[in-house]
C-alpha positions in Angstrom: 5.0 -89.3 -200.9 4.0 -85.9 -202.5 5.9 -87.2 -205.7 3.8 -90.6 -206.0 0.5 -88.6 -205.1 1.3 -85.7 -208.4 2.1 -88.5 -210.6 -1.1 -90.3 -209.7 -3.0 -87.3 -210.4 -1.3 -86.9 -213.6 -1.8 -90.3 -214.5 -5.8 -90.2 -213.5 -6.2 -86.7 -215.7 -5.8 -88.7 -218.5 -9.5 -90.0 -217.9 -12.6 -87.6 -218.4 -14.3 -89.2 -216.0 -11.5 -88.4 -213.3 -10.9 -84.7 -214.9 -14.9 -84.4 -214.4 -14.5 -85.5 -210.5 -11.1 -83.2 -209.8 -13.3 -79.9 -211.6 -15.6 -80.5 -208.4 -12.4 -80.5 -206.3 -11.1 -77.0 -206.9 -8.9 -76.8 -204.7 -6.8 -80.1 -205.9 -5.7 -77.6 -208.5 -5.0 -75.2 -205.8 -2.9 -77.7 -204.4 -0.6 -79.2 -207.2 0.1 -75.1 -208.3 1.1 -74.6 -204.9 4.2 -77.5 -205.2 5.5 -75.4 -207.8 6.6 -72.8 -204.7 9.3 -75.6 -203.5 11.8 -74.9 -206.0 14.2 -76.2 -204.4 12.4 -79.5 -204.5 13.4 -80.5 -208.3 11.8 -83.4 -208.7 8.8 -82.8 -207.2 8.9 -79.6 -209.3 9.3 -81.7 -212.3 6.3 -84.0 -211.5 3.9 -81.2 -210.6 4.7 -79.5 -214.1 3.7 -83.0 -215.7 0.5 -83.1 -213.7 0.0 -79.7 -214.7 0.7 -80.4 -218.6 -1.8 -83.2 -217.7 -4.3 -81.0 -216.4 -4.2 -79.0 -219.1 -5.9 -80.9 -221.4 -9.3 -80.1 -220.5 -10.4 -76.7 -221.0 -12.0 -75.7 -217.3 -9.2 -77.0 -215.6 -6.8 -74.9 -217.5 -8.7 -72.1 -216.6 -8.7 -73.2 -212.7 -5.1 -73.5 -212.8 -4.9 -69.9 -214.6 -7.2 -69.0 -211.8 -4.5 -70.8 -209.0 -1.3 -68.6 -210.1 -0.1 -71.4 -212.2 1.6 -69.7 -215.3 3.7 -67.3 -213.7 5.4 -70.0 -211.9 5.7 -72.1 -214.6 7.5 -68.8 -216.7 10.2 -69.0 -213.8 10.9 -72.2 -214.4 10.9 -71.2 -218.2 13.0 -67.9 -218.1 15.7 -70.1 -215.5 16.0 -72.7 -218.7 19.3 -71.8 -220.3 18.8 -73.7 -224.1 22.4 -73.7 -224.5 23.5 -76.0 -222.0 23.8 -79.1 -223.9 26.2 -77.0 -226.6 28.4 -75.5 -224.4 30.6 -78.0 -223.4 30.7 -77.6 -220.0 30.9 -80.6 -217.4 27.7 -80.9 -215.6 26.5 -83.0 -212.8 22.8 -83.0 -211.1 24.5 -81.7 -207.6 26.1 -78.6 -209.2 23.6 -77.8 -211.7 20.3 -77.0 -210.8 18.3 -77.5 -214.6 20.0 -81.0 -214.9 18.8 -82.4 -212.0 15.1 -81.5 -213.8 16.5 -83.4 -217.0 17.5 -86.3 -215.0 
């Protein structure tokens, strides 16, 4: 459900008219910064950073998200990314390997 609700959000942030109306909401920001604490919840993990890329277009919402705590968790994600998986060779599967199962 939490999945279908991001990815609604991301979807409607593509609107000014929506991005206006979720400014007034601070703490919908609050709330889609706060998925990003269930790592172990890839997908969902994966769909909030869309919102968030989403969200970022306008310039007060980035600033709300700043506000929210979001970089810091999104530098996790980006200091877990390991660039040279796809030329190493190595058999991977989404069970055994926790940044496929983000590509997937």
């Amino acid at each position: 459900m939490c999945t279908h609700i991001t990815r609604c959000f991301g979807v409607a942030a593509q609107f000014q008219g929506c991005r206006n109306k979720m400014m007034e909401m601070p703490q919908l920001v609050k709330d889609v910064c706060h998925i990003l604490y269930f790592k172990h919840l890839t997908r969902l993990c994966s769909v909030a950073t869309e919102c968030v890329g989403s969200l970022a277009v306008d310039h007060m919402l980035q600033m709300m998200m700043l506000q929210a705590g979001v970089l810091w968790h999104l530098l996790l994600f980006m200091f877990s990314y390991d660039f040279t998986l796809e030329e190493g060779g190595v058999e991977r599967s989404e069970e055994a390997n926790q940044q496929v199962s983000f590509m997937f």
